[in-house]
C-alpha positions, 0 to 999 in steps of 0.5 A, spaced: 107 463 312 105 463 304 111 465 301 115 460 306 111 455 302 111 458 295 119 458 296 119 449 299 113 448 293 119 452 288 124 448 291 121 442 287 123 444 280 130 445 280 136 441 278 135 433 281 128 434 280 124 429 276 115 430 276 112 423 275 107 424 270 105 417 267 108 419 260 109 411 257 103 406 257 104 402 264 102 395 265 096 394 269 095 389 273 087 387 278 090 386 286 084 382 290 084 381 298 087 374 298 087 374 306 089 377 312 092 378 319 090 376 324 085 371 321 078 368 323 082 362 327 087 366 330 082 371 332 078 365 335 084 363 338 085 370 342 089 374 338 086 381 335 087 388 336 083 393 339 087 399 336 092 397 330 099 400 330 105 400 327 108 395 322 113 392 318 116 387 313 123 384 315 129 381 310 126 374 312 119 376 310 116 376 317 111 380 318 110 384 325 104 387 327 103 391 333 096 393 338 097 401 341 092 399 346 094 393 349 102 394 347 102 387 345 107 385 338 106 379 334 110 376 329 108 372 323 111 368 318 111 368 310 105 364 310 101 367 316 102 363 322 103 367 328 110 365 331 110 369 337 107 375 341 111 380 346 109 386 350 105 389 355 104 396 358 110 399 362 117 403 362 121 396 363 125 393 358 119 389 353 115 394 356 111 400 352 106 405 353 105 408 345 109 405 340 108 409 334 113 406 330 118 400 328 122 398 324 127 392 322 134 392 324 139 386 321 134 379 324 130 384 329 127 389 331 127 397 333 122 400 337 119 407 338 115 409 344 113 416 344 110 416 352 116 412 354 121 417 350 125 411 349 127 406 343 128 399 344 132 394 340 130 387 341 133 380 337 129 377 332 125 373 338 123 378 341 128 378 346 131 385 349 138 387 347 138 394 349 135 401 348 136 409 349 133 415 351 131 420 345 130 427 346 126 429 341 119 427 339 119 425 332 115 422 327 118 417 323 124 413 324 128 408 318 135 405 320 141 402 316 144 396 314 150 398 320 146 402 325 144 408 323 138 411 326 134 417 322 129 420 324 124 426 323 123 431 328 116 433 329 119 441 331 120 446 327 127 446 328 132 447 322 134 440 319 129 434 317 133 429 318 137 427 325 142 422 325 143 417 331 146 411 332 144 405 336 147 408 343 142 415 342 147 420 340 146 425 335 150 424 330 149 429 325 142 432 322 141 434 314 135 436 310 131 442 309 124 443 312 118 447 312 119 454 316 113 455 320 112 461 325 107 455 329 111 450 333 110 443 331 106 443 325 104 438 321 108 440 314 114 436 315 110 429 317 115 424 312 115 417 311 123 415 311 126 409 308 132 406 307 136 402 301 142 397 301 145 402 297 146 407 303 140 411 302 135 415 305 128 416 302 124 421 306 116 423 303 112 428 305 105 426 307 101 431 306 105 434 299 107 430 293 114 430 294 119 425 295 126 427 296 133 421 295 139 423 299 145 419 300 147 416 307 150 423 309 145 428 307 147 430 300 140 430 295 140 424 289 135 426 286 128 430 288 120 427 286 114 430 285 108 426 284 103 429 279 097 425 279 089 426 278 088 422 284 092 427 289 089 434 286 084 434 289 087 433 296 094 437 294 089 442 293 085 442 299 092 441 303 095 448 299 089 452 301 090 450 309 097 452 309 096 458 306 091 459 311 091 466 315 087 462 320 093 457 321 093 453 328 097 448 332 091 443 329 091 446 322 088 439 319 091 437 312 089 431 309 094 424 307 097 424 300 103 419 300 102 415 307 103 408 304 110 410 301 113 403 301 121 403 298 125 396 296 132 394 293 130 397 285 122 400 286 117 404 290 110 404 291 104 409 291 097 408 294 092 412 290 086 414 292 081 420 289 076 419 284 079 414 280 079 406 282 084 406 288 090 404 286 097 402 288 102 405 283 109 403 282 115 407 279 123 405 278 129 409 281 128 413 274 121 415 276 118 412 271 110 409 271 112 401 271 105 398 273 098 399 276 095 394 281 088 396 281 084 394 286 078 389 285 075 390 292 070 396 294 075 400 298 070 406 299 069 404 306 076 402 308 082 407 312 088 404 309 094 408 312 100 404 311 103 399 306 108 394 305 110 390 299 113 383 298 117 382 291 118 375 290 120 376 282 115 377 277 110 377 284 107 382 287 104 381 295 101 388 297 100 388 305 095 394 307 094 397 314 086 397 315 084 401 322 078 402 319 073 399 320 077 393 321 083 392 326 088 388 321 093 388 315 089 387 308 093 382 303 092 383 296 095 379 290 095 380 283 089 376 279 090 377 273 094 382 268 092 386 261 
């Protein structure tokens, strides 16, 4: 087991690879909590959330945001009014019983349910279109700009990476996981993402890697995160996978779970023994900006994020699920 990971840690230094240190002197920027969703009035209103789920940002700056107990979804707009809610418990169309994750496909929508074993797509008013049995469980999931679906196999099989298209069929798989002799350990969780570029970003949630790979599963590029606000997390991480005592539920901690990739950047949020932060870098790997967060976060569970780019500014949205059940606004207050 300690040399399977040994060989993936080493995997990590050779070509393509690119360590992202913060070599140059980055502009630092404060972020402050402007708002969030659902707000006062509209939880007054009746809509709130018992369990937040999944989330995301669509190409016309829409917001979903998804209950895992009620199987409710909701979609507001730019400015953060609601524009329409659908779901509820079930196995028929519109129906879902654990939604793990969702994503936006052209002006709607795709949906995974882990129970139901089943994506589901839907327009962008939330009206059904279609949806396919999946075979697999996985545990993340990114779709392309002409409809192919990737996603990550929770298994210990050989690949990382399958590819399906909008009908269910496996179309081809590609990347190189983690061998354990334990079936469904969590080494390879990934938070995928894809580009207008034809690109699929996969990052480890629990080691500080992130690899880029072309449509068809050849490797651009290869990072490794090297920051002293994730050492002392990798540290623990490293220890428990070499551990002789490794169970099913072997416990990691997240490093990279609110990864977020757009046209020219990606963004990190960093917690650890500095102020948290939300760090972002170029496709080079280079340091371009730190927001640091004005709020005591000390308290807060953040375990996704989205980012809005709108020229020079910046709109943070953070999954807060605990102790609140919402997304967090952050905005840039001031710049050094």
């Amino acid at each position: 087991m300690r040399s399977k990971i040994i060989v993936f840690l080493i995997v990590f230094s050779v070509s393509f690879s690119i360590c992202l240190t913060q070599t140059l002197d980055p502009q630092k920027k404060l972020i402050k909590l402007d708002s969030y969703l659902p707000n006062d009035h509209q939880v007054e209103q009746g809509i709130y959330l018992k369990q937040i789920g999944p989330f995301c940002i669509d190409n016309l700056n829409n917001l979903y945001l998804g209950d895992i107990n009620y199987c409710i979804f909701h979609k507001f707009d730019e400015l953060g009014q609601l524009l329409f809610s659908f779901g509820e418990k079930g196995q028929g169309p519109l129906e879902f019983m654990q939604v793990h994750r969702i994503t936006p496909f052209h002006d709607g929508l795709l949906l995974m349910d882990s129970v139901n074993k089943k994506i589901q797509i839907l327009d962008e008013y939330g009206k059904y279109q279609s949806s396919f049995k999946i075979l697999k469980s996985y545990s993340s999931m990114a779709v392309s700009d002409e409809g192919l679906i990737y996603v990550s196999p929770k298994n210990t099989e050989d690949h990382l990476i399958d590819v399906l298209d909008t009908k269910g069929q496996l179309l081809r798989s590609f990347g190189e996981k983690i061998k354990t002799k334990k079936p469904h350990i969590a080494f390879n969780k990934l938070i995928l993402s894809t580009n207008s570029k034809r690109e699929v970003w996969a990052a480890w949630s629990y080691f500080p890697h992130i690899i880029r790979y072309s449509f068809d599963g050849k490797v651009i590029k290869k990072y490794t995160i090297d920051n002293d606000a994730l050492k002392d997390i990798l540290k623990w991480n490293e220890a428990q996978s070499k551990s002789p005592k490794i169970t099913n539920r072997v416990t990691l901690k997240s490093l990279l779970n609110c990864f977020y990739l757009t046209e020219n950047r990606f963004y990190l949020f960093l917690i650890g023994k500095a102020t948290p932060r939300i760090v972002e870098y170029d496709y080079h790997g280079q340091v371009k900006t730190i927001y640091e967060i004005y709020n005591d976060t000390k308290k807060i569970m953040y375990t996704n994020m989205a980012v809005l780019e709108k020229g020079e500014e910046r709109i943070f949205y953070m999954l807060h699920v605990f102790p609140e059940a919402r997304v967090d606004v952050y905005k840039i207050i001031s710049v050094d």
